[in-house]
C-alpha positions in Angstrom: -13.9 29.8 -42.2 -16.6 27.8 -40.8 -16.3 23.8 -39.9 -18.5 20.8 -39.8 -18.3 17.1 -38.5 -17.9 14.3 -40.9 -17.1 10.9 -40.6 -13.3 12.2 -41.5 -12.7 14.8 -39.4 -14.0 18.4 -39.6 -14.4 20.2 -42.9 -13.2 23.7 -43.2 -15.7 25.6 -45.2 -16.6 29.6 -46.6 -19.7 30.2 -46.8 -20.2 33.9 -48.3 -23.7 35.2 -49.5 -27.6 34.5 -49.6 -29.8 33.1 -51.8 -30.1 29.6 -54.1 -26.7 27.9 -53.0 -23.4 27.4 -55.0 -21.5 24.7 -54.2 -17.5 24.9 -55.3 -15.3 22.1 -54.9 -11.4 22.4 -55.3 -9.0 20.3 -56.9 -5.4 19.5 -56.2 -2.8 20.6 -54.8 -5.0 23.2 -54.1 -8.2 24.4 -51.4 -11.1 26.4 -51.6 -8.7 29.6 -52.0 -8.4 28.7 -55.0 -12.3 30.3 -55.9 -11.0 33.2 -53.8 -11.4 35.5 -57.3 -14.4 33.8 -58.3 -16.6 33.8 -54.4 -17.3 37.9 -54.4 -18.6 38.3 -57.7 -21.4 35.1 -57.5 -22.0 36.0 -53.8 -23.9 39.1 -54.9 -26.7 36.8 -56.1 -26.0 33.9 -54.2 -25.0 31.9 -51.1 -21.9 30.5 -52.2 -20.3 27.3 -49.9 -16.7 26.5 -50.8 -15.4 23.1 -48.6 -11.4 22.4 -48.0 -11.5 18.4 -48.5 -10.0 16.7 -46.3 -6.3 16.6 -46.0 -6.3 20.2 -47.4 -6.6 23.8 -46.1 -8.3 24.4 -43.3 -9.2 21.0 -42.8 -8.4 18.1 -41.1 -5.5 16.1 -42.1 -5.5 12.6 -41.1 -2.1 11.1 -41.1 -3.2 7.6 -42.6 -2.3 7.4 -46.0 -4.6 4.2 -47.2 -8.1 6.6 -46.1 -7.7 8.5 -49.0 -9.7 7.5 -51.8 -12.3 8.6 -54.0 -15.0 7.3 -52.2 -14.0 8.1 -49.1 -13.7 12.1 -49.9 -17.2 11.5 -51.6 -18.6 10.5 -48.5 -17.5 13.1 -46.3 -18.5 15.9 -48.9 -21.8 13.9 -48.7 -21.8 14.2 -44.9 -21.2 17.8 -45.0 -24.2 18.5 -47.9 -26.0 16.8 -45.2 -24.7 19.0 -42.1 -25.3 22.0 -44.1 -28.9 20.8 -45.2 -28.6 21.6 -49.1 -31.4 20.0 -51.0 -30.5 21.1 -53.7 -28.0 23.6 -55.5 -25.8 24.4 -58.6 -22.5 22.3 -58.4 -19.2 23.7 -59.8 -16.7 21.4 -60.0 -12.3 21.6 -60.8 -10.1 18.7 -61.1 -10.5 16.3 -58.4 -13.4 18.3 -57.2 -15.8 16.4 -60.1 -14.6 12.5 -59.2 -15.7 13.6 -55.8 -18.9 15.4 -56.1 -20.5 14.3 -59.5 -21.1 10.4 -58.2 -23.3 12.3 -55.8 -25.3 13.7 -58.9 -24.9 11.0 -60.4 -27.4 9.3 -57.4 -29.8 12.2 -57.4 -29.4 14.4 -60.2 -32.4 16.4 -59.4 -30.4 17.9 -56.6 -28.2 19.8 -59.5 -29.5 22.7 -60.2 -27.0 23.5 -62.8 -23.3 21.8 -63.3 -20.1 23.4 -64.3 -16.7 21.0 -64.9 -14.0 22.9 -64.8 -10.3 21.0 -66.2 -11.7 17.4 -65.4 -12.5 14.3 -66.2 -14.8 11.1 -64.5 -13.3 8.1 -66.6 -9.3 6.1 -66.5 -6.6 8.4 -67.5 -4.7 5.6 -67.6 -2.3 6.6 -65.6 0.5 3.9 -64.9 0.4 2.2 -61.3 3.8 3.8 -60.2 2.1 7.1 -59.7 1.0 5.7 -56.7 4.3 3.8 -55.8 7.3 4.2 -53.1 8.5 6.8 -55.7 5.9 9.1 -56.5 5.1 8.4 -52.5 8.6 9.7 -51.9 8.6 13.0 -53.8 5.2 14.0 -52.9 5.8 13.6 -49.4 9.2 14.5 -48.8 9.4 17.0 -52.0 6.5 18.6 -52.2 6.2 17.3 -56.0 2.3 18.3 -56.7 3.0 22.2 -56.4 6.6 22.3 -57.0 6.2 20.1 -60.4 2.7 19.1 -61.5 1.5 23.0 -60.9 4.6 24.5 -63.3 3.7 22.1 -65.9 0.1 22.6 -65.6 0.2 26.2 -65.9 -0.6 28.1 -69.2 0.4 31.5 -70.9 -1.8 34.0 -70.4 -1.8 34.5 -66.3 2.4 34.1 -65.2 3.0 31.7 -62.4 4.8 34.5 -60.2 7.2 34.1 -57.7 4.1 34.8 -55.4 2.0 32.2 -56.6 4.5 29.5 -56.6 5.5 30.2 -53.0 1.5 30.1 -52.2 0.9 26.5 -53.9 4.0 25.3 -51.6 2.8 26.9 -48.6 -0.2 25.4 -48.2 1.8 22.0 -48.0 4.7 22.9 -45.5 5.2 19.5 -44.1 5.1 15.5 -45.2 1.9 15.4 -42.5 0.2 18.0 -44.6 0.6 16.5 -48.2 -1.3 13.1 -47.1 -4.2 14.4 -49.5 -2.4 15.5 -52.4 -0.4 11.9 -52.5 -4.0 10.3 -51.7 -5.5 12.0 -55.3 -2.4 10.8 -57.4 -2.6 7.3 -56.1 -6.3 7.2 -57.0 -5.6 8.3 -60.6 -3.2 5.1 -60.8 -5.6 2.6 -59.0 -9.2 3.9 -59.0 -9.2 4.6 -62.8 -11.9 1.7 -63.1 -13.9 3.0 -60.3 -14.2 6.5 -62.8 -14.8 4.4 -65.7 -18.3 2.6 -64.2 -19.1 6.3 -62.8 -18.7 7.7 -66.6 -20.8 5.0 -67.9 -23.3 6.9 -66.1 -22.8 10.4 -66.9 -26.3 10.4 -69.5 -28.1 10.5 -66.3 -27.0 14.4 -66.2 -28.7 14.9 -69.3 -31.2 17.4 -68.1 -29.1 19.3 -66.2 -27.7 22.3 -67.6 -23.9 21.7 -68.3 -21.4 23.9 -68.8 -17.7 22.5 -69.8 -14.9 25.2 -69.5 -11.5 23.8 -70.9 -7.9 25.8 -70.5 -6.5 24.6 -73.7 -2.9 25.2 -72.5 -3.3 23.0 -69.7 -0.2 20.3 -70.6 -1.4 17.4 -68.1 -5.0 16.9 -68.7 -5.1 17.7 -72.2 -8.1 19.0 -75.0 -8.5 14.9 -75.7 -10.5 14.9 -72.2 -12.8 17.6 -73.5 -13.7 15.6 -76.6 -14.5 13.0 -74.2 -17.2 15.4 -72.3 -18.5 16.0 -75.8 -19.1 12.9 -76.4 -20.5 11.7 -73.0 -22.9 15.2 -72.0 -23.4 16.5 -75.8 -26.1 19.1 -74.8 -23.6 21.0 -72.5 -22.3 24.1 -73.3 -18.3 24.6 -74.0 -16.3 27.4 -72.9 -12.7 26.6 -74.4 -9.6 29.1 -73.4 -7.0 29.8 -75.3 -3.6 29.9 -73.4 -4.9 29.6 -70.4 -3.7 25.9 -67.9 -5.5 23.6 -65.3 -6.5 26.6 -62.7 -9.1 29.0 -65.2 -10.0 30.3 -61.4 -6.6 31.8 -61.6 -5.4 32.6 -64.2 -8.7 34.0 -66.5 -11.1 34.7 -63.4 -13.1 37.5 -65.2 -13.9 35.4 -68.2 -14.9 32.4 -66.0 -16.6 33.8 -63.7 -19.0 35.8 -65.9 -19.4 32.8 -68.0 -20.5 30.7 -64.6 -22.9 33.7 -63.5 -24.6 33.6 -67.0 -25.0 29.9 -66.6 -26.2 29.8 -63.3 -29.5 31.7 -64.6 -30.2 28.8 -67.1 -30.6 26.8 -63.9 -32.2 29.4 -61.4 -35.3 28.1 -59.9 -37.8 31.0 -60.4 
């Protein structure tokens, strides 16, 4: 892993590969090891740059709970775009990952090369404020809630959730100082929906950049109703809907998605 300085801390990065850069940003409760199936198979043709946000990985952690929101992650994935000197490059994006990157595309969409959402959504999901209450505070600091509950329920059919795989999600959070950043995304999803909802207004400004949607249809949190919704808002983009598969394709159908990404990275290849 590599790091660079931003305004938060220091970003924990891979960076695997040469060529037009491919920028991957993780969701929640995850990191970048979550691409860890997808990295090899792009790096052949490209340089492919992978960022832990802060308050996950191999990243810094800051203890202060009120720093984490939206626009504050956006900014220090700005900061390290800036570090790293990428003019441009093709932007793959997975839960949280797209409320953080895509209101930088959404300021210079000609620095997209091509765009793939993966499992996400840039408008309210309504969520009710107690998400981000003393209760949810509680049991996703002291219990470990995200991977222990929201992961299980979140998982589809094709790929099991092993043993392994549910001890690695709790790993990666082994102490109330290390799951500052997954309590900082569910309080933003019950107090910065209108924050997405002015950024979605927005999305036609992608319209020239070639889209691709990929939608785990099992996925029992962020359900098919969100996909209608990137229909509607980016109707040129391309859809790649799978059957019995949850909220982390990169797990649990990485073959499928990640020759379905290589095929739509050509469509945005600069020649």
């Amino acid at each position: 892993m590599e790091t660079a300085s931003v305004p938060g801390g220091q970003m924990a990065y891979r960076d695997q590969g040469a060529g037009e850069p491919v920028v991957l940003v993780h969701g929640t409760p995850s990191s970048s090891n979550e691409w860890r199936y997808i990295i090899p198979t792009l790096a052949a043709h490209y340089r492919v740059l992978a960022p832990d946000l802060l308050g996950f990985g191999a990243s810094s952690r800051p203890a202060d709970l009120r720093i984490y929101t939206l626009p504050w992650h956006t900014q220090n994935l700005h900061a390290w775009l800036a570090a790293l000197e990428l003019s441009t490059f093709h932007l793959v994006v997975h839960d949280f990952g797209d409320p953080v990157a895509l209101p930088l595309a959404l300021e210079q969409p000609g620095r997209i090369l091509s765009l793939t959402i993966i499992q996400s959504w840039l408008w309210d999901l309504g969520a009710p404020k107690s998400m981000g209450g003393p209760l949810m505070r509680w049991l996703y600091l002291s219990l470990n809630f995200s991977p222990r509950v929201m992961v299980p329920l979140s998982w589809g059919r094709r790929t099991p959730l092993t043993r392994e795989l549910r001890r690695e999600f709790l790993a990666q959070f082994p102490n109330r100082a290390a799951r500052a950043g997954a309590f900082g995304f569910a309080r933003s999803v019950a107090f910065e929906g209108p924050l997405l909802d002015q950024l979605g207004q927005r999305l036609d400004v992608l319209s020239g950049v070639p889209t691709l949607v990929v939608w785990g249809m099992a996925d029992r949190l962020l359900r098919p109703e969100n996909l209608a919704r990137w229909r509607a808002a980016l109707p040129s983009a391309a859809v790649l809907e799978l059957p019995d598969v949850g909220h982390f394709a990169q797990l649990e159908a990485p073959d499928e998605l990640v020759a379905t990404i290589a095929r739509h990275l050509e469509s945005g290849r600069r020649t």
